[in-house]
C-alpha positions as CSV (number, residue, x, y, z in Angstrom):
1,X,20.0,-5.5,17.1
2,X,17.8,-8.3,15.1
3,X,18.7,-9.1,11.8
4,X,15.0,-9.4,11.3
5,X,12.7,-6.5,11.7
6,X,9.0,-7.8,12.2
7,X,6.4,-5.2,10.7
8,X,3.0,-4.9,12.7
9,X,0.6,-3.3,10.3
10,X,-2.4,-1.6,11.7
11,X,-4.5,-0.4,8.8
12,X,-7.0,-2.1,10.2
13,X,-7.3,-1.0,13.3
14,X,-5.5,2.4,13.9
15,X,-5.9,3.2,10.2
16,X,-9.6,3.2,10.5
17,X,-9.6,5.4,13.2
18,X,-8.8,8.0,10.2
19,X,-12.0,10.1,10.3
20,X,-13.8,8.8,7.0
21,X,-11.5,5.7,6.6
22,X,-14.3,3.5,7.3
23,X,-14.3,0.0,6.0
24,X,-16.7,-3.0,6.0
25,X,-15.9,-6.5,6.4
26,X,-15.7,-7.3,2.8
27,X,-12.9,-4.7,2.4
28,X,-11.4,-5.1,5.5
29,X,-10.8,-8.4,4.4
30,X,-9.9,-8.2,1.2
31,X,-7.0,-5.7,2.2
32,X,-5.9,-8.7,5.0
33,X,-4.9,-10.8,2.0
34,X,-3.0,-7.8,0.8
35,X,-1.1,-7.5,4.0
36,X,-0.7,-11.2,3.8
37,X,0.3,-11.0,0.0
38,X,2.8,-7.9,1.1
39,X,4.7,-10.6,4.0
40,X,3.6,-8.5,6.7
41,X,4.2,-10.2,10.2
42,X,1.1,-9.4,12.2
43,X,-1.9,-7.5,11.4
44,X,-4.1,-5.8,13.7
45,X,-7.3,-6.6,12.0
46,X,-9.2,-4.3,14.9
47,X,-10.4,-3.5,18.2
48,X,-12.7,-6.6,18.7
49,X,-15.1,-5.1,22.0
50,X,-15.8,-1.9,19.9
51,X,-18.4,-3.3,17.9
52,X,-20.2,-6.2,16.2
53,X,-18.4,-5.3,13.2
54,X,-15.3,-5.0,14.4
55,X,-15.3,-8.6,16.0
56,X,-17.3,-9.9,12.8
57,X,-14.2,-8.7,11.0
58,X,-11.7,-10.1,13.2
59,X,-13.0,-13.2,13.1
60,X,-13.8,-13.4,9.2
61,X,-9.9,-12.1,8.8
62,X,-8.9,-14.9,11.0
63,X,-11.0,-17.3,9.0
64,X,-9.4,-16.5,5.6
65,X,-5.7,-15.2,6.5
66,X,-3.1,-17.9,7.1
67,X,0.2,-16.8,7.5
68,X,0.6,-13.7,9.9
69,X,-0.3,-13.6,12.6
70,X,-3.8,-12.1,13.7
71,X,-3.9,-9.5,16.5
72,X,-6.9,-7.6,18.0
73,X,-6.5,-4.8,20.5
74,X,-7.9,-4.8,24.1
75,X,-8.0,-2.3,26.8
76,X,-6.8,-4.1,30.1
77,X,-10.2,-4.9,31.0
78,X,-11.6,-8.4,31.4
79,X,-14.4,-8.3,28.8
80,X,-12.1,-6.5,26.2
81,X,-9.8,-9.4,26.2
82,X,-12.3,-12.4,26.2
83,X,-13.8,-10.5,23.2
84,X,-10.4,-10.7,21.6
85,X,-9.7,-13.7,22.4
86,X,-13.5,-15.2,21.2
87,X,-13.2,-13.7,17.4
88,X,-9.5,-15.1,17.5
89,X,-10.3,-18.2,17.7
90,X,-10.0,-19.3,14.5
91,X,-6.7,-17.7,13.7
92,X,-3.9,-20.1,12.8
93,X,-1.4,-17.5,14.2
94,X,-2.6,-15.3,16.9
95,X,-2.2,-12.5,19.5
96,X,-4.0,-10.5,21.8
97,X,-2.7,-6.7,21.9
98,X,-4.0,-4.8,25.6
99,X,-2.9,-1.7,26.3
100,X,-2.7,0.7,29.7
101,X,-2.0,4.7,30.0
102,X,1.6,5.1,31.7
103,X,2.5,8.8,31.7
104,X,1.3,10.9,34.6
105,X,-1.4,13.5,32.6
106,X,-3.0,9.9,31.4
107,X,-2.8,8.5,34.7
108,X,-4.4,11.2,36.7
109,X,-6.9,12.7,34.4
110,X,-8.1,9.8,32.1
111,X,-7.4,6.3,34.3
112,X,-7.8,8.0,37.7
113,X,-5.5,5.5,38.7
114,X,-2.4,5.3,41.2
115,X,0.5,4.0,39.2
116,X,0.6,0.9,41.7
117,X,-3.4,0.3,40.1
118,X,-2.0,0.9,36.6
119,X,0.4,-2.0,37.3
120,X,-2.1,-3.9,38.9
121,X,-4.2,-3.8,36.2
122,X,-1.8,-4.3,33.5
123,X,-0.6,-8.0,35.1
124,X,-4.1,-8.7,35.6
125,X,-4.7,-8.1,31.6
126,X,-1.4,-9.6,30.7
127,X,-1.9,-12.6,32.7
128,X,-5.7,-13.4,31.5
129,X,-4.3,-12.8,28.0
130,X,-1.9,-15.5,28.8
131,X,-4.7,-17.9,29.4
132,X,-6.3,-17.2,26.2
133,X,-2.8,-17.4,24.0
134,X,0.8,-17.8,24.4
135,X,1.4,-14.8,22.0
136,X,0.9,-11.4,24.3
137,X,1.3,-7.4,23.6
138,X,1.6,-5.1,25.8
139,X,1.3,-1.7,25.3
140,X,2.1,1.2,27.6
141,X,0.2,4.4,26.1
142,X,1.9,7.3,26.2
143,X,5.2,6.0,27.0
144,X,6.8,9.0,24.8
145,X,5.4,11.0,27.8
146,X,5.8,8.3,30.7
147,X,8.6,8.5,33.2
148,X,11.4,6.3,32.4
149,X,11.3,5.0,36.1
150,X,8.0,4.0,35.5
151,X,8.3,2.5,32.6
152,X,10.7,0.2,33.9
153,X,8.9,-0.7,36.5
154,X,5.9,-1.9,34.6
155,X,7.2,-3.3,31.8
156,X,9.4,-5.4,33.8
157,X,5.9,-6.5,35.9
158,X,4.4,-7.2,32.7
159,X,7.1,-9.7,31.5
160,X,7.0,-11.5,34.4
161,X,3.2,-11.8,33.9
162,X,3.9,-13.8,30.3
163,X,4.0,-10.7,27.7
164,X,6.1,-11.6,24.3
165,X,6.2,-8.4,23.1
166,X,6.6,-4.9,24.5
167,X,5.4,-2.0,22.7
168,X,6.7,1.3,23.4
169,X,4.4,4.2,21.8
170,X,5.0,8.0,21.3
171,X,1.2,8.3,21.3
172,X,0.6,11.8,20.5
173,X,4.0,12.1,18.5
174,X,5.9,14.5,20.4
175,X,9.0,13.1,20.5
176,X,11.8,13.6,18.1
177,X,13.7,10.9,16.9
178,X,17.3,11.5,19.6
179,X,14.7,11.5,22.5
180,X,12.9,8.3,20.9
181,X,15.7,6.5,20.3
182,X,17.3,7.0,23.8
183,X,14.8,6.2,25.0
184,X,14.3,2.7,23.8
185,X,18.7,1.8,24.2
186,X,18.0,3.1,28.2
187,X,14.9,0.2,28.1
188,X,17.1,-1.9,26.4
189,X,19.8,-1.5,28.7
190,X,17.7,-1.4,31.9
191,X,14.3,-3.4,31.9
192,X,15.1,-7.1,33.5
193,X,14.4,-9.7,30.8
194,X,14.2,-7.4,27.8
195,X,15.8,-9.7,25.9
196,X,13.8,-12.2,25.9
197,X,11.0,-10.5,24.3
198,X,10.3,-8.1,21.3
199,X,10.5,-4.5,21.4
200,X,8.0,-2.7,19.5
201,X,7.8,0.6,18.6
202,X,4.6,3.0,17.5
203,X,5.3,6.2,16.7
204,X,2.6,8.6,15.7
205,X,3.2,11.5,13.3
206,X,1.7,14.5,14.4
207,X,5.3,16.5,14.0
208,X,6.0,14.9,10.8
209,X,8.5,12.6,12.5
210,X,6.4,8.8,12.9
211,X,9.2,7.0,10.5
212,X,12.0,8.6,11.8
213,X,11.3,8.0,15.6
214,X,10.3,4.3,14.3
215,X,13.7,3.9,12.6
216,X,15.7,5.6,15.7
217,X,14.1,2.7,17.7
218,X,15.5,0.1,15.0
219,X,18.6,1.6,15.5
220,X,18.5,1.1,19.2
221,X,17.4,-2.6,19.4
222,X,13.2,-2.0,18.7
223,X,13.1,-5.5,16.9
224,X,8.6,-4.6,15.8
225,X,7.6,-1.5,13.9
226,X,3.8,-0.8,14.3
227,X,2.7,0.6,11.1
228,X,-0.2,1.5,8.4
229,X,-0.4,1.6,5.1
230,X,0.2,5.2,3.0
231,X,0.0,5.7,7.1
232,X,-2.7,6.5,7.7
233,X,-4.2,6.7,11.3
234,X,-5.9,8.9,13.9
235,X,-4.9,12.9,13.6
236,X,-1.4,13.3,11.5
237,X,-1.6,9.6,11.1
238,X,1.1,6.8,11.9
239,X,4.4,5.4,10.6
240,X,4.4,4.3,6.5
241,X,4.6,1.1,6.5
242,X,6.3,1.6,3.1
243,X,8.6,4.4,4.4
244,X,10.4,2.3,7.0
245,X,10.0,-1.0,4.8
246,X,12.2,1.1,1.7
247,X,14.0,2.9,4.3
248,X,15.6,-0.2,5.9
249,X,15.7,-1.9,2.6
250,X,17.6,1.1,0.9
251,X,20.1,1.7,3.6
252,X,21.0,-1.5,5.1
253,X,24.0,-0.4,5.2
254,X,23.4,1.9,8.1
255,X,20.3,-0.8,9.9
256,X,22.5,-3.5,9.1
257,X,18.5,-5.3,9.0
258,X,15.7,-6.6,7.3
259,X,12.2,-7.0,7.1
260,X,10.4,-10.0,4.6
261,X,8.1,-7.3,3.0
262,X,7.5,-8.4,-0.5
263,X,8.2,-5.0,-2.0
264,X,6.6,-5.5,-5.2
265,X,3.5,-5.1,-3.2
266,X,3.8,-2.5,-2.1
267,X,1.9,-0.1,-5.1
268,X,-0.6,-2.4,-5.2
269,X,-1.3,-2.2,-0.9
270,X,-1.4,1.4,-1.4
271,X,-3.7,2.1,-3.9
272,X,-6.1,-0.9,-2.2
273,X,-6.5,1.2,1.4
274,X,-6.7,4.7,-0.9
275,X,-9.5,2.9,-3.1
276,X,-11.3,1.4,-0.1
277,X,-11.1,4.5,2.3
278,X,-11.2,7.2,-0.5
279,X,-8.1,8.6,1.2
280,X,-5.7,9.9,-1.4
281,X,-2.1,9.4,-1.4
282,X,-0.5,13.3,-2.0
283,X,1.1,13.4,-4.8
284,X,4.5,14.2,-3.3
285,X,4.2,11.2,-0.8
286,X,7.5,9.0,-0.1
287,X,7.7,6.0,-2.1
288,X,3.8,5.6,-2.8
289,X,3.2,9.1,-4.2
290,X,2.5,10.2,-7.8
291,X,5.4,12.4,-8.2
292,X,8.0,9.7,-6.0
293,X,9.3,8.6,-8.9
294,X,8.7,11.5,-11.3
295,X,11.4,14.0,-12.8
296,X,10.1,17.8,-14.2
297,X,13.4,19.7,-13.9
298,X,15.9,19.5,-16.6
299,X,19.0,18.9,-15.0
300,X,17.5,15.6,-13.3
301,X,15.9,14.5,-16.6
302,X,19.3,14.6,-18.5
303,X,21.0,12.9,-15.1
304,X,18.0,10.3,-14.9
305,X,18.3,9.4,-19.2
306,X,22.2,8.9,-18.7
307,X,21.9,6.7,-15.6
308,X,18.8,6.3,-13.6
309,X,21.0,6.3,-10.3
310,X,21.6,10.2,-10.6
311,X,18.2,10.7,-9.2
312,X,16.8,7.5,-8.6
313,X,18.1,5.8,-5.1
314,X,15.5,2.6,-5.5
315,X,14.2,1.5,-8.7
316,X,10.4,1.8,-9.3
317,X,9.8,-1.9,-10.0
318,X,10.9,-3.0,-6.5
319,X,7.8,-1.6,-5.2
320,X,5.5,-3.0,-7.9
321,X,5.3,0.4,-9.9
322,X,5.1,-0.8,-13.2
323,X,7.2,1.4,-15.8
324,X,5.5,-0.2,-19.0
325,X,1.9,-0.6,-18.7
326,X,-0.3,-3.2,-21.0
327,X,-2.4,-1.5,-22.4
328,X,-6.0,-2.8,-23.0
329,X,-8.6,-1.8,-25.4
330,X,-12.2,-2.5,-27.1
331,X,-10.8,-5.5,-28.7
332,X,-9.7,-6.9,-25.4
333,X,-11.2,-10.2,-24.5
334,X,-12.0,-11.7,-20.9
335,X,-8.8,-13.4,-20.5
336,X,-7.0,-10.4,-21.3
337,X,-8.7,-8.3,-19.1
338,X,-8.3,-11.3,-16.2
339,X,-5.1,-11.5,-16.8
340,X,-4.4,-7.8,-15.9
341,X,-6.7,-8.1,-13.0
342,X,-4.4,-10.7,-11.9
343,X,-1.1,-8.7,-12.5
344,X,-2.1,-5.5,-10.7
345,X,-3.0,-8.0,-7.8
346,X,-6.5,-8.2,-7.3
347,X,-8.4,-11.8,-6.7
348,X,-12.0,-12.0,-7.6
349,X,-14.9,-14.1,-7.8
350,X,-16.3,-15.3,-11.8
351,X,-19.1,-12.6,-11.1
352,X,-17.1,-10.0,-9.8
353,X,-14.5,-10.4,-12.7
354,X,-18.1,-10.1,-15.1
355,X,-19.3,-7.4,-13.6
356,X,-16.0,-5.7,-13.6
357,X,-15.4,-7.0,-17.8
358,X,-19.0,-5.7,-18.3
359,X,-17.7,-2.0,-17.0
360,X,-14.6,-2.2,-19.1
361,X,-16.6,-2.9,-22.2
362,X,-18.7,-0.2,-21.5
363,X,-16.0,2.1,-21.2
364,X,-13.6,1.0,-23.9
365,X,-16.6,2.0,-26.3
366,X,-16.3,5.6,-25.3
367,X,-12.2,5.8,-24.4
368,X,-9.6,4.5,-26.6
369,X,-7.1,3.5,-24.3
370,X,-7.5,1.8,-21.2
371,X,-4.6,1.8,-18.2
372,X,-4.2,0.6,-15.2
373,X,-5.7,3.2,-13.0
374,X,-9.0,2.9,-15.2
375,X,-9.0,-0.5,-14.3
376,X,-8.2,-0.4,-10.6
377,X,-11.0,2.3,-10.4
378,X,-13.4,0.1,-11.9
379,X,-12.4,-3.1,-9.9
380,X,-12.4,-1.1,-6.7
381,X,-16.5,0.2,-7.6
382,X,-17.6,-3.0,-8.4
383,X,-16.2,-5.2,-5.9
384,X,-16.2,-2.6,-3.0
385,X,-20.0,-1.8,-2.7
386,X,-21.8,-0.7,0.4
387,X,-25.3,-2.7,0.5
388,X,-27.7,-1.1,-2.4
389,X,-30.1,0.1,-0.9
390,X,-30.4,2.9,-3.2
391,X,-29.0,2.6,-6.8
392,X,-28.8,5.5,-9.6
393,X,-30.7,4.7,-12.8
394,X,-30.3,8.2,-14.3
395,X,-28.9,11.6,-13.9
396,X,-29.1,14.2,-15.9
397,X,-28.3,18.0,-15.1
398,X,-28.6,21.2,-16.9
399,X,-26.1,24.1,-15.9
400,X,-24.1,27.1,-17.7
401,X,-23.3,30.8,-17.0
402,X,-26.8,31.9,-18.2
403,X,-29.1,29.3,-16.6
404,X,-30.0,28.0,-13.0
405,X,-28.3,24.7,-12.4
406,X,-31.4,21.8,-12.6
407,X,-30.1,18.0,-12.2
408,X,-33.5,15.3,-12.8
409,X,-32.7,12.0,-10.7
410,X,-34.4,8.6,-11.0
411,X,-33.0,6.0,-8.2
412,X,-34.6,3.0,-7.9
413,X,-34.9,1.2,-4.3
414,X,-36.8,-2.2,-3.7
415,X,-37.5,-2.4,-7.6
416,X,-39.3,1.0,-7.7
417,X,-38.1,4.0,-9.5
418,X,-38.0,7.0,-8.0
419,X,-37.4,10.6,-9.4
420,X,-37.5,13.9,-8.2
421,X,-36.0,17.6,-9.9
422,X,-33.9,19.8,-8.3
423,X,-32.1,23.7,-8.7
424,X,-29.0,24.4,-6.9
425,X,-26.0,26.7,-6.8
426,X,-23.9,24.4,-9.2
427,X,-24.7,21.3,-11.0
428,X,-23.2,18.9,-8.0
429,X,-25.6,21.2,-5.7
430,X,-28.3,20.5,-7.8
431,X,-27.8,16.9,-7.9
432,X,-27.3,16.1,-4.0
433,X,-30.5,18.0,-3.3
434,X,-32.6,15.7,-5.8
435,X,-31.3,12.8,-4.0
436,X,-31.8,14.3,-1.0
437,X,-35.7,14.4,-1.5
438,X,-35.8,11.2,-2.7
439,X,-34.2,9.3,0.2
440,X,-36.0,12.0,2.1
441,X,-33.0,12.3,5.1
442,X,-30.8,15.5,5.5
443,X,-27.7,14.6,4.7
444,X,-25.0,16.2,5.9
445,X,-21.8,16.4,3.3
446,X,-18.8,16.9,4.9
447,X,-16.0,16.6,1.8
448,X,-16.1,16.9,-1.6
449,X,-13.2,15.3,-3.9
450,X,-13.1,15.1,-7.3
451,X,-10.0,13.9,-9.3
452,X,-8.6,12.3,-12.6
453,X,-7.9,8.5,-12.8
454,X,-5.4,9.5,-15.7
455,X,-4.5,11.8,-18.0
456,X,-6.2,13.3,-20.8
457,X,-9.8,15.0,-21.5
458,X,-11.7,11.0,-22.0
459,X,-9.9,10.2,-18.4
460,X,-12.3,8.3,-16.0
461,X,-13.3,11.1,-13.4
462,X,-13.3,9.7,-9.8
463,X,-15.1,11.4,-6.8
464,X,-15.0,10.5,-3.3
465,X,-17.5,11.9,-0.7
466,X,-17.9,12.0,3.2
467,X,-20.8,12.5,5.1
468,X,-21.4,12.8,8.7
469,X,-24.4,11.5,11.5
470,X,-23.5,12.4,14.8
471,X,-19.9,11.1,15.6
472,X,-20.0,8.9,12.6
473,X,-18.6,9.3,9.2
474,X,-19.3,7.6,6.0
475,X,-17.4,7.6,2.9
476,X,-18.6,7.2,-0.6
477,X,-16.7,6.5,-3.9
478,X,-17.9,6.6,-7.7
479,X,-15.8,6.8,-10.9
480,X,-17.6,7.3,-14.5
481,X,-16.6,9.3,-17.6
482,X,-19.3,12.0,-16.6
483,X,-17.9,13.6,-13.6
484,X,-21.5,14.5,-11.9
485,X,-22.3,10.8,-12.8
486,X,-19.9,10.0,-10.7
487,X,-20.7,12.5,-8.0
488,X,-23.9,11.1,-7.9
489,X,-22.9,7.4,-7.6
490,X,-20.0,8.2,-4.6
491,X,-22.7,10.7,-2.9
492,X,-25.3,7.3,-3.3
493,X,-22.7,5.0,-1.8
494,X,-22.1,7.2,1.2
495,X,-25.8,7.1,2.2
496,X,-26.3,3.5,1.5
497,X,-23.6,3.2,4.3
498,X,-24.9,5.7,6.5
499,X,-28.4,3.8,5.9
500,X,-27.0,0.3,6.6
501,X,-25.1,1.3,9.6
502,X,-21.4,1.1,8.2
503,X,-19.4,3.2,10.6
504,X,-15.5,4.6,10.8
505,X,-13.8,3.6,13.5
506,X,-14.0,2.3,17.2
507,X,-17.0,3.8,19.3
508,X,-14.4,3.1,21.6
509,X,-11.4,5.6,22.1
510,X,-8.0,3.2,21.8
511,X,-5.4,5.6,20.7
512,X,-1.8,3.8,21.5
């Protein structure tokens, strides 16, 4: 077994499959320098044949990130690869990712392939990979479900063609982690020249066992984990990244490895994909989670006052959850308020960080107290914007138990102010339908979340929206003291993406 773990992180590729996880390039880089920030090995900034955006991405990722190195998927097709291998480029570091199905259902109902053409075509990929880059991954889909036979076979194939690293995934997460990890030691034991390249592992979690099958693999020589952040990913989603990171971290004494994940970055990673996809961490999550690290019941309160080990196996702090906030006010100045933006980890342009101050202002006026979470919130809304092609001016509603809810709405678009009334059956219902009429296009809201940045009745009110076109999704965030201000500001975002063209995910299918 390595001493070093390498950790793949594909937020940016598998994680956007999420339905509504949508990113553009602005975000998608700006959570690339987190990853880089956060040590990760490689990041699989996307799928680069799936769309313009994708390979704009890829490319702008490569451009600005340094250090890791930059992956993009490819089916084993000719023009998947040359795509990847085209917004590569500029990469300092970089590796092209292809992928074939090797389980027989994939095989004869999907590829419509003879396993001999599966292998064909895998060399064939591997090998014009190989031209591009001496850094090559090869994937065989389904392997949780492939024959072992099979699997030898081709990945042995594959080897020969030039691939570095071998990545074995339970696709559709059916295995549990005795199956998984026998799986990878008889692979290990049996594939010619295994040793001579990484094993990867990427383990999907739709029985609730993605970081366990992942760490089964460690423990049987996988020398990769393939992994998102808050792990998020098509259907159940895919391994935590921070799971297995604190996992190995916590119990080296049992993995006996390590990874060079800059723990302390962890918080900060997470609460940059939940800003930027407006998918929320539960609050009972592992090691990201609002509750990880919180104690309710008496008995662990007393243990946790007398010695924080009672309760506690890892210490808040070493994953950048800070126990003692600074709190920041009305008096605050610019520097102050930089300062923090620079502690919680976010790096911003002079008019970002004004536009952001100019917000704080605003709100210390009306809140006493401003934390952390205000201040992520507000970062994230200023620096995060989809294209504004519509922008809210004013909103005012009119609801209680004895009157029909009325919202007035005046958005302005191409300097001209436009405003329209609506009723509803609430005050939100009420407000979308005035928008509505005034970008005249149906919209069709698919989720509704609404939720406190902190405590208290003067917390900052955050909403995140999804709406739907066809097989697209679009997601929307605002945050304002006003709760239906907010609504109105995440349900605006959302259309200015849908309007612009921002999609979620891959058109595509690329499961792995």
């Amino acid at each position: 077994m390595s001493n070093h773990i390498k950790i793949f992180d594909t937020t940016l590729r598998d994680g956007e499959q999420s339905p509504g996880c949508s990113m553009n390039q602005q975000e998608k880089v700006e959570i690339a320098i987190q990853l880089e920030k956060l040590g990760v090995d490689i990041i699989e900034a996307g799928f680069a044949i799936s769309s313009k955006g994708d390979f704009d991405a890829i490319e702008a990722i490569a451009k600005k990130v340094r250090t890791p190195v930059i992956c993009s998927l490819s089916r084993a097709i000719k023009a998947d690869i040359e795509a990847s291998a085209a917004a590569l480029y500029h990469a300092k570091h970089k590796r092209i990712h292809t992928f074939i199905a090797t389980s027989d259902i994939h095989m004869t109902h999907k590829l419509k392939m003879s396993p001999e053409q599966v292998i064909a075509h895998a060399i064939e990929a591997v090998k014009l990979a190989k031209s591009f880059m001496e850094d090559v991954e090869f994937s065989a889909e389904d392997a949780g479900r492939s024959d072992p036979k099979f699997l030898i076979k081709i990945i042995e194939a594959v080897i020969k063609a030039g691939a570095t690293t071998i990545n074995i995934p339970d696709t559709v997460g059916y295995q549990t982690p005795t199956e998984f990890g026998a799986l990878i030691h008889h692979l290990k034991s049996e594939v010619k020249g295994i040793n001579k390249v990484d094993i990867s592992v990427h383990c999907h979690n739709d029985l609730g066992l993605a970081t366990a099958n992942a760490l089964a693999g460690v423990l049987n020589g996988a020398t990769q984990i393939e992994c998102t952040i808050n792990g998020i990913g098509e259907r159940a989603g895919n391994t935590a990244l921070e799971e297995v990171v604190m996992a190995i971290k916590t119990r080296r004494d049992i993995f006996k490895c390590d990874t060079q994940i800059h723990t302390k970055e962890i918080m900060r990673a997470s609460r940059l994909v939940s800003q930027v996809t407006g998918s929320m961490v539960q609050p009972n999550k592992a090691i990201v989670g609002a509750n990880a690290f919180a104690h309710e019941a008496g008995i662990h309160q007393d243990g946790v006052l007398k010695a924080r080990r009672t309760y506690e196996i890892m210490d808040a702090q070493s994953i950048g959850l800070n126990t003692v906030e600074l709190v920041l006010g009305k008096h605050s100045g610019r520097a102050a308020f930089g300062a923090k933006l620079k502690e919680l980890g976010f790096t911003v342009s002079k008019e970002e960080l004004n536009k952001a101050f100019e917000r704080f202002k605003t709100l210390a006026d009306q809140k006493k107290e401003i934390r952390d979470n205000d201040i992520i919130s507000i970062v994230s809304d200023e620096v995060f914007q989809a294209p504004e092609i519509f922008t809210l001016h004013y909103a005012q509603v009119t609801a209680g138990n004895t009157t029909r809810p009325t919202a007035c709405v005046q958005l302005i678009k191409n300097s001209k102010t436009l405003e329209a009334t609506a009723t509803g059956a609430g005050p939100v219902d009420a407000l979308y339908k005035a928008i509505e009429s005034l970008v005249k296009k149906k919209i069709n809201l698919v989720d509704y979340v609404i939720h406190s940045v902190t405590d208290g009745t003067d917390a900052l009110g955050e909403v995140t929206v999804r709406i739907q076109e066809g097989d697209h999704i679009y997601t929307g965030r605002g945050s304002h003291l006003d709760v239906l201000v907010a609504s109105a500001k995440a349900y605006i975002t959302a259309i200015n993406k849908q309007l612009d063209g921002t999609k979620s995910g891959p058109k595509i299918n690329a499961k792995v």
